[in-house]
C-alpha positions as CSV (number, residue, x, y, z in Angstrom):
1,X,-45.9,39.6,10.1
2,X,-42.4,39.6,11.1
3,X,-41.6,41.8,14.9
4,X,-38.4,42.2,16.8
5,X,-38.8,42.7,20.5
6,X,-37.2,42.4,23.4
7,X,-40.3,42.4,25.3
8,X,-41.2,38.6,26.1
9,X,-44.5,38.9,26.7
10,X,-45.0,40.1,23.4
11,X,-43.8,37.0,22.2
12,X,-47.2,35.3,23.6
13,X,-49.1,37.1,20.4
14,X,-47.0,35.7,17.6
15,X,-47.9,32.4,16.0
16,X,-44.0,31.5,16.2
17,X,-41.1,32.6,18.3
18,X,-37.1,33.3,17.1
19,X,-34.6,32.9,20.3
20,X,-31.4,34.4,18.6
21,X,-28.4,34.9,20.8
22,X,-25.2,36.5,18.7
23,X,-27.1,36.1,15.4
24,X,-27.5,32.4,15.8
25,X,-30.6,30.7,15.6
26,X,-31.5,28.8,19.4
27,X,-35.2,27.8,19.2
28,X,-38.4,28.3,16.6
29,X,-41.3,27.3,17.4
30,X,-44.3,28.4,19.1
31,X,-44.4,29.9,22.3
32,X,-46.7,27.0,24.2
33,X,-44.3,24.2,22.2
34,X,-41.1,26.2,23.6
35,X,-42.6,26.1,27.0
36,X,-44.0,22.5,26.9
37,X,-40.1,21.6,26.0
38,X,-39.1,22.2,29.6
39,X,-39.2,19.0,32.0
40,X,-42.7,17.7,32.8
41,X,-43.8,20.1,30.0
42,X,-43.4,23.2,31.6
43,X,-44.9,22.3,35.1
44,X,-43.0,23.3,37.9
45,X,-43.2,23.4,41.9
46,X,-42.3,27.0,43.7
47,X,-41.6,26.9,47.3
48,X,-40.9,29.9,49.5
49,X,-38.0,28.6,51.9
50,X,-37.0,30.0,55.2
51,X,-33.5,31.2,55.1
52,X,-33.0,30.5,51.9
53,X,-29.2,29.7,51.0
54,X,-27.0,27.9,48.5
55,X,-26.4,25.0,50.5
56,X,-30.1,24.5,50.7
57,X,-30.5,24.6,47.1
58,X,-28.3,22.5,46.2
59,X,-29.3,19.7,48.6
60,X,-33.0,20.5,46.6
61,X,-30.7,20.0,43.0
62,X,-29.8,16.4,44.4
63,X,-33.1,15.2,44.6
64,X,-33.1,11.9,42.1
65,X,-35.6,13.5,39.6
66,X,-34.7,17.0,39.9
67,X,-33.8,18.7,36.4
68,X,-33.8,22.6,37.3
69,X,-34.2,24.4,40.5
70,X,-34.1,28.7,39.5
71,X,-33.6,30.9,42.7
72,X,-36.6,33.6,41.3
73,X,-36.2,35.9,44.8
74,X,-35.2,35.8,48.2
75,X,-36.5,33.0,49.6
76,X,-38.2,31.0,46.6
77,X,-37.6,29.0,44.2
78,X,-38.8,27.1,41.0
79,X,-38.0,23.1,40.4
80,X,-38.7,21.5,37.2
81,X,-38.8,17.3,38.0
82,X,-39.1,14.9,35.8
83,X,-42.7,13.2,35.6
84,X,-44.4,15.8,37.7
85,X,-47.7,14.1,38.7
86,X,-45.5,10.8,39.8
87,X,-42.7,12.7,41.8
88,X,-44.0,15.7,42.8
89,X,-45.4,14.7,46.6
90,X,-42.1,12.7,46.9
91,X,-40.2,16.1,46.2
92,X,-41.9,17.6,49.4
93,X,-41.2,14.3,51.4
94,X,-38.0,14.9,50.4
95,X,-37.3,18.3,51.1
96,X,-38.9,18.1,54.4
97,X,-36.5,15.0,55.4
98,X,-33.9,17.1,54.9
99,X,-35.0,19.4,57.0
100,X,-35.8,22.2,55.3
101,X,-38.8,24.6,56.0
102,X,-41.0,25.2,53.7
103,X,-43.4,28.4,54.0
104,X,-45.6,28.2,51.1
105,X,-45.6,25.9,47.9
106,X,-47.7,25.8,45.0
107,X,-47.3,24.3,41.2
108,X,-47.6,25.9,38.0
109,X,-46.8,26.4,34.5
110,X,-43.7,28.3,33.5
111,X,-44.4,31.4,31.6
112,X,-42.6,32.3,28.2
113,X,-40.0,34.2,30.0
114,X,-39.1,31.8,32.6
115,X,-38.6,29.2,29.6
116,X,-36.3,32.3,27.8
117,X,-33.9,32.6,31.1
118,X,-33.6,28.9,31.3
119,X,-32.9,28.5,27.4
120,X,-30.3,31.2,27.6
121,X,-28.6,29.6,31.2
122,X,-28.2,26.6,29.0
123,X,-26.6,27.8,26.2
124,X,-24.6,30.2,28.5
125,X,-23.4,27.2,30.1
126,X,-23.1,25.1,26.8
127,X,-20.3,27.8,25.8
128,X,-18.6,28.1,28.9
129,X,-17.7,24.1,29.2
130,X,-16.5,25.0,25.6
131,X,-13.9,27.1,26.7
């Protein structure tokens, strides 16, 4: 069975996943494989930050083993680091060093369509340092 969506979550049912952007083939694969391609294999650390601000997260984006930090609202975002279970209480030593207040925190698995934005950032970016 072949299906065309733009839905992500329908994605999850298929065996295999197409990313195509302008016709060209980005990604194939299944949709776990896709996800477990992401730093640490897909596990990330979201933190709700008080007063959440560009300057804050990009003093987060220096930390050593940082490899993504995604603003997903007002005040939180997700960071993908490398070797999770090794740096992921340093990342909170960190960010608390530098004196930023943290509300709430937890770690989890990125979904298909967080993996999807940060595949398409990439390539976005990919072209633009092209130009």
């Amino acid at each position: 069975m072949f299906i065309i969506t733009h839905d992500l979550e329908a994605a999850l049912v298929c065996d295999k996943t197409a990313i195509l952007r302008e016709g060209k083939l980005l990604e194939f694969d299944t949709p776990n494989k896709l996800i477990s391609s992401l730093p640490s294999n897909g596990q990330l650390a979201r933190f709700t930050i008080e007063n959440l601000n560009e300057e804050i997260i990009n003093k987060i984006r220096k930390y050593p083993y940082c490899e993504i930090v995604s603003r997903t609202g007002n005040d939180v975002i997700e960071v993908f680091i490398q070797n999770f279970e090794t740096h992921f209480s340093e990342l909170i030593e960190y960010i608390l060093n530098k004196r930023i207040k943290i509300v709430s925190m937890s770690r989890d698995t990125a979904n298909f369509r967080r993996y999807f934005q940060i595949r398409i950032k990439e390539e976005e970016e990919k072209e633009n340092n092209e130009k």
